[in-house]
C-alpha positions in Angstrom: 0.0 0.0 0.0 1.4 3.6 -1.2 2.3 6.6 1.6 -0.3 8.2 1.3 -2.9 5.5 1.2 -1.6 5.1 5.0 -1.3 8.5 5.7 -5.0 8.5 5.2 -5.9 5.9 6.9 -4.0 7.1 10.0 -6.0 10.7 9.8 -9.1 8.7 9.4 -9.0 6.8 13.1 -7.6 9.8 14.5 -10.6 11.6 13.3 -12.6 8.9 14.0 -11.8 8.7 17.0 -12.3 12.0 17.9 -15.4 12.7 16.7 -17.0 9.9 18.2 -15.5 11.1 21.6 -17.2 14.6 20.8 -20.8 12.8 19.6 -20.3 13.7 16.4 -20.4 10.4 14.7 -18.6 8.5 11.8 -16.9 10.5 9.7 -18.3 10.9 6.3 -16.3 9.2 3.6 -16.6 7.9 -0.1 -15.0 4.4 -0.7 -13.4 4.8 -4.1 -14.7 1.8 -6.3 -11.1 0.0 -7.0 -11.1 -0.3 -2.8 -10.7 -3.3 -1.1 -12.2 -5.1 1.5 -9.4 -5.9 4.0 -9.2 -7.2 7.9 -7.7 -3.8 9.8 -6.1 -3.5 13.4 -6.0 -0.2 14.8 -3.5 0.2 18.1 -3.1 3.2 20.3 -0.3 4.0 22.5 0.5 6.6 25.1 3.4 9.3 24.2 6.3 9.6 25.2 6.3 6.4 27.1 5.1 4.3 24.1 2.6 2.6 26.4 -0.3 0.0 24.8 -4.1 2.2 25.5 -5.8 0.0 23.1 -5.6 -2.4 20.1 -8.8 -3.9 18.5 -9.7 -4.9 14.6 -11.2 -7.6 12.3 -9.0 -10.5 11.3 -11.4 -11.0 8.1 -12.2 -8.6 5.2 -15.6 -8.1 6.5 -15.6 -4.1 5.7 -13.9 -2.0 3.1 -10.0 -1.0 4.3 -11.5 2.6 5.5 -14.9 1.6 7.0 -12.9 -1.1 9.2 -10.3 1.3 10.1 -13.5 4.0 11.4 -14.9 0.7 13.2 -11.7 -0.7 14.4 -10.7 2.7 15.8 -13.3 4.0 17.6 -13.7 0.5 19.3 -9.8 0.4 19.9 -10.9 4.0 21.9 -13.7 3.0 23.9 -14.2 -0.8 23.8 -10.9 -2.6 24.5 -11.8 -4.7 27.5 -8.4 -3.9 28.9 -8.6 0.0 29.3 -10.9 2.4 29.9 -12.4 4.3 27.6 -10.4 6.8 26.4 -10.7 10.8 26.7 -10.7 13.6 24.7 -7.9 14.8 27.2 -5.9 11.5 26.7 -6.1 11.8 22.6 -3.4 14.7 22.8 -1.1 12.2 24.1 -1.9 9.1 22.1 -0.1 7.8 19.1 -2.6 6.1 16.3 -1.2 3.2 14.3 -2.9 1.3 11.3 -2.1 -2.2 10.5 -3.1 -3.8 7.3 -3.2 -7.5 7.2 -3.4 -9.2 4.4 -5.9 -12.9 4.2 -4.5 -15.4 7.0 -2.9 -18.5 5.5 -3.2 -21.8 7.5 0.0 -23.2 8.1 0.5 -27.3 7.8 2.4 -29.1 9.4 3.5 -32.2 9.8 5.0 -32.0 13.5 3.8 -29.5 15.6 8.2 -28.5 15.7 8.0 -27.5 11.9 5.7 -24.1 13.3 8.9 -22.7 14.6 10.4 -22.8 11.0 7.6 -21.7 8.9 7.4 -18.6 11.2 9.3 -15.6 10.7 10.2 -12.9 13.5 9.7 -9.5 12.0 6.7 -10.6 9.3 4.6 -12.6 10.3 1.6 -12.2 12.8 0.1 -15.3 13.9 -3.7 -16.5 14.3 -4.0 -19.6 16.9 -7.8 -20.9 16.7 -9.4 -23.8 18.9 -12.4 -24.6 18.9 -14.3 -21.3 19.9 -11.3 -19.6 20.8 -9.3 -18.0 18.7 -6.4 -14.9 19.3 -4.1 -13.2 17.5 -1.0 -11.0 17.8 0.5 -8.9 14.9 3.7 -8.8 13.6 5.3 -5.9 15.7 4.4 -7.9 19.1 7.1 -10.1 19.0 10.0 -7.1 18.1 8.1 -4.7 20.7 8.8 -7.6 23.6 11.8 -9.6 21.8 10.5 -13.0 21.4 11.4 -15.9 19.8 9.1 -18.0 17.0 8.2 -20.1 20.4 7.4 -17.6 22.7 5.4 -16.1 19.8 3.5 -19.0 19.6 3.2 -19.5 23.2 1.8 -15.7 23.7 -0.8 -16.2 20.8 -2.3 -19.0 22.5 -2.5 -17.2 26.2 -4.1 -14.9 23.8 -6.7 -17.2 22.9 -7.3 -17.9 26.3 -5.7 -21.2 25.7 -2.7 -22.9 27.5 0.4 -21.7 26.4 1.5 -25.2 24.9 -1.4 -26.0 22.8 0.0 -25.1 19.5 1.5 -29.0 19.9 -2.2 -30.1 19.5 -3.4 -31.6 16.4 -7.0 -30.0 17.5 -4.9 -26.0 17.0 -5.1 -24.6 14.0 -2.1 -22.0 13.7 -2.4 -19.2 10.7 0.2 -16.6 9.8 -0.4 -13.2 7.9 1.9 -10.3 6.9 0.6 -6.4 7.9 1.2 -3.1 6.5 2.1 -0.8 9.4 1.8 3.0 9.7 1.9 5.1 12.5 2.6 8.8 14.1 5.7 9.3 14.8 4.2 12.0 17.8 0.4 12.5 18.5 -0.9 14.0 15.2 2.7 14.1 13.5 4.5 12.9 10.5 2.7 9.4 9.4 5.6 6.7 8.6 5.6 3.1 7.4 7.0 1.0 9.6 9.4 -2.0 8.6 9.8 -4.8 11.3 12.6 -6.1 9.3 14.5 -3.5 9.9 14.1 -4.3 13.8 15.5 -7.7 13.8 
């Protein structure tokens, strides 16, 4: 995805977010007819400290790439079980990052081992389903908290709300994805890509 494709996007939950805050509803958009439908994450973060305030989105291309960034955005603001809502106060000092995923890929196996090879630190985010549960964790995760492929693994299935070890179940399914990340640099700043690889 181009520059200032993500540049857009970023405004857009920024601006989602805050007019939602203010009761002023969605923002009003036109989706473009070449526009894709596409699963979006949306994170927040507190600045300077680079602290996680919220982090929802839809795995699946449910919604066109800007509807599911408004939805993803406003819910990441006010509906992320772990936080409380944000403020209007707090946005000042928040950071707004977009991630694009592209369509999860189920990865086969024929020992439960062979995960830790066809997983790569720095691209992939991972998809660990079970039965009704199901979690995920996107690609910067693992750099942000310096993880291995294992302890990736082990975190997306915690994230399920699964035991840590369950990816050696035949019953697991594990799927793997690659994102397109853009962020603020500083609350309302400079929009950048971010490239993971370069983190490794």
């Amino acid at each position: 995805m181009e520059q200032k494709k993500g540049e857009f996007l970023v405004k857009l939950a920024r601006e989602s977010i805050e007019r939602h805050l203010k009761g002023k509803g969605y923002p009003q958009i036109k989706i473009d007819e070449h526009e894709k439908k596409g699963g979006v994450f949306v994170t927040l973060t507190t600045y300077p400290e680079n602290k996680l305030r919220g982090c929802i989105g839809y795995i699946e291309p449910i919604f066109f790439i800007p509807e599911a960034t408004i939805k993803a955005a406003i819910a990441a603001a006010t509906q992320d079980p772990r936080f409380p809502p944000l403020s209007l106060k707090e946005l000042d000092n928040i950071t707004v990052e977009v991630t694009i995923l592209s369509p999860p890929k189920l990865i086969k196996v024929k020992s439960p081992k062979d995960y830790l090879k066809k997983i790569k630190i720095g691209k992939h985010g991972l998809i660990v389903e079970k039965g009704p549960y199901r979690g995920l964790l996107l690609p910067q995760v693992p750099i942000e908290h310096k993880w291995d492929e294992e302890e990736f693994l082990c975190y997306t299935c915690m994230k399920a709300g699964l035991p840590p070890d369950c990816w050696f179940e035949e019953s697991t399914k594990v799927y793997k994805f690659t994102g397109e990340i853009f962020k603020e640099e500083k609350p309302k700043g400079r929009v950048i890509k971010l490239s993971l690889q370069s983190c490794t």
